[in-house]
C-alpha beads as a LAMMPS data file, in Angstrom:
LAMMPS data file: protein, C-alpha beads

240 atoms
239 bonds

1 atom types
1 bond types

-500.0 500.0 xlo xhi
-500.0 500.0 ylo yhi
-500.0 500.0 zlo zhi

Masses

1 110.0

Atoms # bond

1 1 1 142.988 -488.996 71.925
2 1 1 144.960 -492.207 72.034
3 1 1 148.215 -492.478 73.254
4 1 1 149.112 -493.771 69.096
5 1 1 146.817 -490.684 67.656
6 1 1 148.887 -487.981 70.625
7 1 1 152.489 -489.851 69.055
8 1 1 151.000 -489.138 65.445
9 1 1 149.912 -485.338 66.087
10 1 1 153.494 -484.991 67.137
11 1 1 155.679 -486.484 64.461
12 1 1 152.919 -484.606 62.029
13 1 1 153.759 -481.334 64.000
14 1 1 157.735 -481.970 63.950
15 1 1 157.934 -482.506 60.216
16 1 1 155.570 -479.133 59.251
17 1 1 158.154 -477.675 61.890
18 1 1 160.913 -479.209 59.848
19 1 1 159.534 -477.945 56.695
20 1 1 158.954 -474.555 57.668
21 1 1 162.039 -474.303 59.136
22 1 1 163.806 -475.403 55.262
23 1 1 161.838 -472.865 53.377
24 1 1 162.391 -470.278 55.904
25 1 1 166.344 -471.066 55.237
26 1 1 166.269 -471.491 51.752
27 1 1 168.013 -468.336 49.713
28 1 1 166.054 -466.090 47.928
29 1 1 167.770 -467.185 44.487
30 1 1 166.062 -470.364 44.447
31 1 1 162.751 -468.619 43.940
32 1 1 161.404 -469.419 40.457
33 1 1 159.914 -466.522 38.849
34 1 1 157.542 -466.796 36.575
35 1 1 158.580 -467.222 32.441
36 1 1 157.212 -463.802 31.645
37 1 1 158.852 -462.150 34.264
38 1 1 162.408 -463.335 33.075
39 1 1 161.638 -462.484 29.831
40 1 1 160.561 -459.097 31.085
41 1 1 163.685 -458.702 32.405
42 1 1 165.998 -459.782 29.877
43 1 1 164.438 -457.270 27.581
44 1 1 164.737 -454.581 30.189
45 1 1 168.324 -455.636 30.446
46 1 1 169.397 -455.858 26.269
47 1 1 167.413 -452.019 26.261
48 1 1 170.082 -451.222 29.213
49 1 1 172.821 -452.540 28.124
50 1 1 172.437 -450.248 24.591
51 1 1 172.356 -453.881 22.594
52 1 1 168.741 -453.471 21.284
53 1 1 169.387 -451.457 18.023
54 1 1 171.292 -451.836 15.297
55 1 1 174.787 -453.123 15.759
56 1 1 178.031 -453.642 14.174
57 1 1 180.798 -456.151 15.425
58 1 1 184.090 -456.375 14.239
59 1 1 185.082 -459.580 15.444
60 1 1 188.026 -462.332 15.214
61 1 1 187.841 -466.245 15.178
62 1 1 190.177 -467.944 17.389
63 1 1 190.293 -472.081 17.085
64 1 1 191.147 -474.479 19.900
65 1 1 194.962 -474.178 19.907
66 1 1 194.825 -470.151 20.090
67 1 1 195.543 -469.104 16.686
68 1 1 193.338 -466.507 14.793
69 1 1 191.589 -468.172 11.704
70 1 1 189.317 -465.403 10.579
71 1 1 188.292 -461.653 11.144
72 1 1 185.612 -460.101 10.216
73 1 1 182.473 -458.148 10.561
74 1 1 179.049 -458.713 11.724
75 1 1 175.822 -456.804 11.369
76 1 1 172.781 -457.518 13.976
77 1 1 169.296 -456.613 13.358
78 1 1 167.448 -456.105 16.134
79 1 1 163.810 -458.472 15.099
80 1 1 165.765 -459.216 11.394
81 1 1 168.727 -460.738 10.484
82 1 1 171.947 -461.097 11.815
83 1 1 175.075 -461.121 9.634
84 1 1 178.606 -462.096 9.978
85 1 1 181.196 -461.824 6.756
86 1 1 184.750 -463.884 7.493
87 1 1 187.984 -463.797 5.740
88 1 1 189.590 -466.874 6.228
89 1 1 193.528 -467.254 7.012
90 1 1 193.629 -468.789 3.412
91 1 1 192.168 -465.951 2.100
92 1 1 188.825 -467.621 1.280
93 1 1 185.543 -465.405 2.411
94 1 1 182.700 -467.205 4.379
95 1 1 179.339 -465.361 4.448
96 1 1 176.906 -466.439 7.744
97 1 1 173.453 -465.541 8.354
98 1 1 171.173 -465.985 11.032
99 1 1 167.260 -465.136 10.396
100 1 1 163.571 -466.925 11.257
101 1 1 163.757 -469.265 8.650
102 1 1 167.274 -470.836 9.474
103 1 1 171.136 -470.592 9.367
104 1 1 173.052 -470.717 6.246
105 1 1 176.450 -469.842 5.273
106 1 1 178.699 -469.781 1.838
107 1 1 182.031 -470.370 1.605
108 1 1 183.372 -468.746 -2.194
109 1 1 179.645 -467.535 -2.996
110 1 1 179.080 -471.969 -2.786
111 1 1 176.330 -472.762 0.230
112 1 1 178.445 -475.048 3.125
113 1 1 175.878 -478.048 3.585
114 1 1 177.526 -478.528 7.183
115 1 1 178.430 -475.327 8.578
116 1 1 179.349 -474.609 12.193
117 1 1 176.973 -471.686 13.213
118 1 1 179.686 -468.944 14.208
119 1 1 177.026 -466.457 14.575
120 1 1 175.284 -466.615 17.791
121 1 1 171.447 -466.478 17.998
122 1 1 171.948 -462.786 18.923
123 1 1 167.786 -462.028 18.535
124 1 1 168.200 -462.985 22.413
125 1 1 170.872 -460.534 23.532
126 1 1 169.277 -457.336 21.216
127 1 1 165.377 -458.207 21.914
128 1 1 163.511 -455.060 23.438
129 1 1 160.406 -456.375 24.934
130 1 1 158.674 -459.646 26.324
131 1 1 157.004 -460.563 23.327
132 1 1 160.587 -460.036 21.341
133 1 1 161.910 -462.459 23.686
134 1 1 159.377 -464.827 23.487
135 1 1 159.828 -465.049 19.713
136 1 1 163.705 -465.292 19.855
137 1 1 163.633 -468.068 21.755
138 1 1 160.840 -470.004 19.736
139 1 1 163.272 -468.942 16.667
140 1 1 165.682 -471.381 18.192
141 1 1 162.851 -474.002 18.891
142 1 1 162.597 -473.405 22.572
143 1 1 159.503 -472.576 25.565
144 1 1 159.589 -469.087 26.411
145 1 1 156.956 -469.946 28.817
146 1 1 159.135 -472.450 30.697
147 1 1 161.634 -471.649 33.334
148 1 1 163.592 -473.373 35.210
149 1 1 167.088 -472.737 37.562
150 1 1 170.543 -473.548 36.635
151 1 1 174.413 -473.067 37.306
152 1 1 176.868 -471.919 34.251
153 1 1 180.110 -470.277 34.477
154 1 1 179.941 -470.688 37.963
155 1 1 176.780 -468.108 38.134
156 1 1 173.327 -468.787 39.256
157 1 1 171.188 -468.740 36.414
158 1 1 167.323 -468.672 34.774
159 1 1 167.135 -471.164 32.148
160 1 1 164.508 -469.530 29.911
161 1 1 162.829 -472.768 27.998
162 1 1 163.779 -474.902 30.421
163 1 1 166.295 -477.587 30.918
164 1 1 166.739 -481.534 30.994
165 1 1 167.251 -483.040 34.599
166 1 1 170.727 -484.246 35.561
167 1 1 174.109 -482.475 34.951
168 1 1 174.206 -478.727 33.883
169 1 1 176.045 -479.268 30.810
170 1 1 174.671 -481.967 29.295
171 1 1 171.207 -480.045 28.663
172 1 1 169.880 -480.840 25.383
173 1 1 166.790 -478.042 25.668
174 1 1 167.120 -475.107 23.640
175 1 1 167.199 -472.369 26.296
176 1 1 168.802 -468.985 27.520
177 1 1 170.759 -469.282 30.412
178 1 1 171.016 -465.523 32.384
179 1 1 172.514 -464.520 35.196
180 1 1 170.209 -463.476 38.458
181 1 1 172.585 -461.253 39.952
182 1 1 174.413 -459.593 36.871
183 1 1 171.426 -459.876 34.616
184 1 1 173.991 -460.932 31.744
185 1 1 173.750 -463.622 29.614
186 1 1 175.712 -466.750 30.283
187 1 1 174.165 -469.617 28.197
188 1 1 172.587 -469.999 25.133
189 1 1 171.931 -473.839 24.273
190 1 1 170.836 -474.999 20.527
191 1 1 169.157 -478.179 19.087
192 1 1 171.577 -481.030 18.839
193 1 1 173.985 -480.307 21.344
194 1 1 175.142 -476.407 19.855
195 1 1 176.003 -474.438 22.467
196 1 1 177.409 -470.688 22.954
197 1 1 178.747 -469.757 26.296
198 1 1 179.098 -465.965 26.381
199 1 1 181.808 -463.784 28.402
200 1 1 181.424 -461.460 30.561
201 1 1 180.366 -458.018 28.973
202 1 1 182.852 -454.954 27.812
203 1 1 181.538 -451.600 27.372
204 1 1 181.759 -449.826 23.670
205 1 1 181.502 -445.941 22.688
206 1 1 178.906 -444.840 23.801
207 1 1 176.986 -447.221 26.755
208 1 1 176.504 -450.171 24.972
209 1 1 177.212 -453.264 26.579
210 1 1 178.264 -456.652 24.927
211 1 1 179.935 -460.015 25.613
212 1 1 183.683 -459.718 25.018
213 1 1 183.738 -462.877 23.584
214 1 1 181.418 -466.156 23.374
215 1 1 182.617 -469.890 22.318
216 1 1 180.678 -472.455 20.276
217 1 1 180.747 -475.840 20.784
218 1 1 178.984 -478.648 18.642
219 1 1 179.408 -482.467 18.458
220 1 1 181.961 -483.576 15.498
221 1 1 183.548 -480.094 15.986
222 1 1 186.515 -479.010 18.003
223 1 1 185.599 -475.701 20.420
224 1 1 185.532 -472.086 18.701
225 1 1 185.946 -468.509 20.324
226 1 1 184.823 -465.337 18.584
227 1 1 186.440 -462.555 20.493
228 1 1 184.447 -459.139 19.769
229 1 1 187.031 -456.647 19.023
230 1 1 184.589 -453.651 18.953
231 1 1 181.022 -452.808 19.043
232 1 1 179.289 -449.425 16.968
233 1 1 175.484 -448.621 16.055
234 1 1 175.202 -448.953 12.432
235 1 1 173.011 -449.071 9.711
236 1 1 171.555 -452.997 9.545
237 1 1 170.511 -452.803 5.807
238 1 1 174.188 -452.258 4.951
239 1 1 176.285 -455.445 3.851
240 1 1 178.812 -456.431 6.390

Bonds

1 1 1 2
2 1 2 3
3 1 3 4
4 1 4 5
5 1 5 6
6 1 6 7
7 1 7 8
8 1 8 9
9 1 9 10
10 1 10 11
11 1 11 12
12 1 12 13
13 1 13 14
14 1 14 15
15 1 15 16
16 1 16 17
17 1 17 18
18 1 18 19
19 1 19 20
20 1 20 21
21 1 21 22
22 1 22 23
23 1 23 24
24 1 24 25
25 1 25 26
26 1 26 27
27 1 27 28
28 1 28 29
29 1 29 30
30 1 30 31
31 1 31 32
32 1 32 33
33 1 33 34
34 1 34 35
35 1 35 36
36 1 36 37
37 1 37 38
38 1 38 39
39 1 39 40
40 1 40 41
41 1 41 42
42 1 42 43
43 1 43 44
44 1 44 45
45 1 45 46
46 1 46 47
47 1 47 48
48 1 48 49
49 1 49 50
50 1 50 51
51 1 51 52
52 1 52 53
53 1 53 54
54 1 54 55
55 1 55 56
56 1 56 57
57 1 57 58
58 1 58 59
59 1 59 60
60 1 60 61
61 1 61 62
62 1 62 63
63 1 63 64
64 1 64 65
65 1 65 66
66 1 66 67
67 1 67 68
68 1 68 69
69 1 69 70
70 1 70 71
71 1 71 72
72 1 72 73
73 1 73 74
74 1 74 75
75 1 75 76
76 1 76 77
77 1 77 78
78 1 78 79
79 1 79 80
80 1 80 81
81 1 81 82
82 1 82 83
83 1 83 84
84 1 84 85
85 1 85 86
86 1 86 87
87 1 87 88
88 1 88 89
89 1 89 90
90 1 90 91
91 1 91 92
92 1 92 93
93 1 93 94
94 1 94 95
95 1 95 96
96 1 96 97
97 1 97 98
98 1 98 99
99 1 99 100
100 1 100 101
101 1 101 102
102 1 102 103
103 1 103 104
104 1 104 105
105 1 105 106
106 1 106 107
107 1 107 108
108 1 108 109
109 1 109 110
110 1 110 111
111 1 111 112
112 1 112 113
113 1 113 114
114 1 114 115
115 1 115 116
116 1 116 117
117 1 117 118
118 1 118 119
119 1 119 120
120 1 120 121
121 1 121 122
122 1 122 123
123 1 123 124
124 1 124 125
125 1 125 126
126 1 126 127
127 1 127 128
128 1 128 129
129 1 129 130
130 1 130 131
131 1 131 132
132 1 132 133
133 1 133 134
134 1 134 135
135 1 135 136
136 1 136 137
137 1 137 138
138 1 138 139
139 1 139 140
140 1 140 141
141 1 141 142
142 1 142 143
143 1 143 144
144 1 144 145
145 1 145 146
146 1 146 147
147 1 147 148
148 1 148 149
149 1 149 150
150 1 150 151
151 1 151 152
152 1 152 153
153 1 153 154
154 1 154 155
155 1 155 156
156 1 156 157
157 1 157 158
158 1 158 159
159 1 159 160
160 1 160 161
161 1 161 162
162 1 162 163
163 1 163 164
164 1 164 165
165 1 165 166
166 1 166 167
167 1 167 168
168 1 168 169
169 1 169 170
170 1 170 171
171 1 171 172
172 1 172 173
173 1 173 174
174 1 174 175
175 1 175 176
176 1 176 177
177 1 177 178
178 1 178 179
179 1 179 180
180 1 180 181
181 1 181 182
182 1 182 183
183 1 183 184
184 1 184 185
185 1 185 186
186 1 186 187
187 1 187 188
188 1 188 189
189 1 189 190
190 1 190 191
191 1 191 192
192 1 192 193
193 1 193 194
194 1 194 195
195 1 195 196
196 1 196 197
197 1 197 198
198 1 198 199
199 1 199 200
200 1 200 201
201 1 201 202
202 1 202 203
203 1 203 204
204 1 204 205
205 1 205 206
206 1 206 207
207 1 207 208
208 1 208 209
209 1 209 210
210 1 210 211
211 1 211 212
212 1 212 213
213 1 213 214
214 1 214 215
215 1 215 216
216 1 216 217
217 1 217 218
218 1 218 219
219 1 219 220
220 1 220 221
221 1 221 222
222 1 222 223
223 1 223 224
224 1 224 225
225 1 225 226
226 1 226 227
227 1 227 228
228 1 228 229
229 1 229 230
230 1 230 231
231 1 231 232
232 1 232 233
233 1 233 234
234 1 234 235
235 1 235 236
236 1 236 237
237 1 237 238
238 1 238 239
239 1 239 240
């Protein structure tokens, strides 16, 4: 071997060395699972957590100074709709609902042509298996067989669906963000910029788990919180 083939063997040998010695350092969080796997696990988690059944919220709408604007009820439908009736401070009654074909919401019985989605896309928080998963995430036009990793709320995260390169929060993929080590969710981002960012989760009567609040943001909107004053099983067919 030539004295410029022995000084090529060696840098060759010193970067694998380097290399090896990176991956062998790297933390075990940065290990992508696979897409089904996640959603594997987020189902095992909403069946856990006592979220995957029938649910009934009673729930209060704080704006971006503080002040309460509207309390009401919401009824989730684990695979069907999900339901939220507001009374405004004025008195006025808004009526949301989130199902396959779309969002919608009435203000005085008259459809709102631009409504702010107050209801979360809960499908993702109450599905029970894989496949549910899968199909709540395609319900908000995302890849449930993308993954990808991500930081929210100071937690590592899976980004079920995926995310854009470049700074956390300026994703513009529709994907669930969930935590790796408290298997809670953190992050659910919409189509054009909507985004729900959920709190950390409070227990209810008897073992079921839910986020004590989550926000909403969207473009041309100032920031919303919907605090989740209490959490039952319920009958889904009922009105809210």
């Amino acid at each position: 071997m030539t004295r410029r083939g022995r000084a090529s063997w060696f840098v060759t040998r010193a970067a694998l060395g380097a290399l090896a010695a990176l991956l062998a350092a790297a933390p075990a969080g940065a290990v992508v699972p696979s897409a089904e796997a996640v959603r594997r696990e987020i189902a095992r988690t909403n069946v856990q957590a006592g979220r995957s059944q029938p649910l009934v919220l009673e729930v209060v709408v704080v704006g971006e100074a503080g002040e309460p604007t509207a309390s009401g009820r919401a009824v989730l439908d684990p695979g069907g709709p999900a339901r939220l009736l507001l009374t405004l401070a004025d008195g006025r009654r808004e009526f949301h609902e989130r199902t396959v074909a779309g969002y919608s919401a009435t203000r005085d019985d008259v459809r709102v042509e631009r409504a702010l989605p107050l209801l979360a896309p809960v499908a993702l928080l109450q599905a029970r298996t894989e496949s549910e998963v899968a199909a709540a995430l395609a319900g908000v036009g995302g890849e449930p067989e993308r993954v990808d990793l991500g930081m929210a709320g100071g937690t590592d995260c899976w980004v079920l669906g995926g995310r854009d390169p470049g700074p956390f929060d300026s994703n513009g993929r529709p994907s669930y963000w969930f935590d790796q080590d408290a298997r809670r969710p953190v992050r659910i981002d919409e189509a054009a910029g909507v985004r729900f960012r959920f709190g950390p989760p409070a227990k209810h009567a008897p073992a079921i788990f839910f986020p004590a609040w989550y926000t909403v943001e969207a473009p041309g909107w100032p920031r919303w919180r919907v605090e989740v004053r209490s959490v039952t099983t319920g009958n889904a067919a009922a009105p809210p």
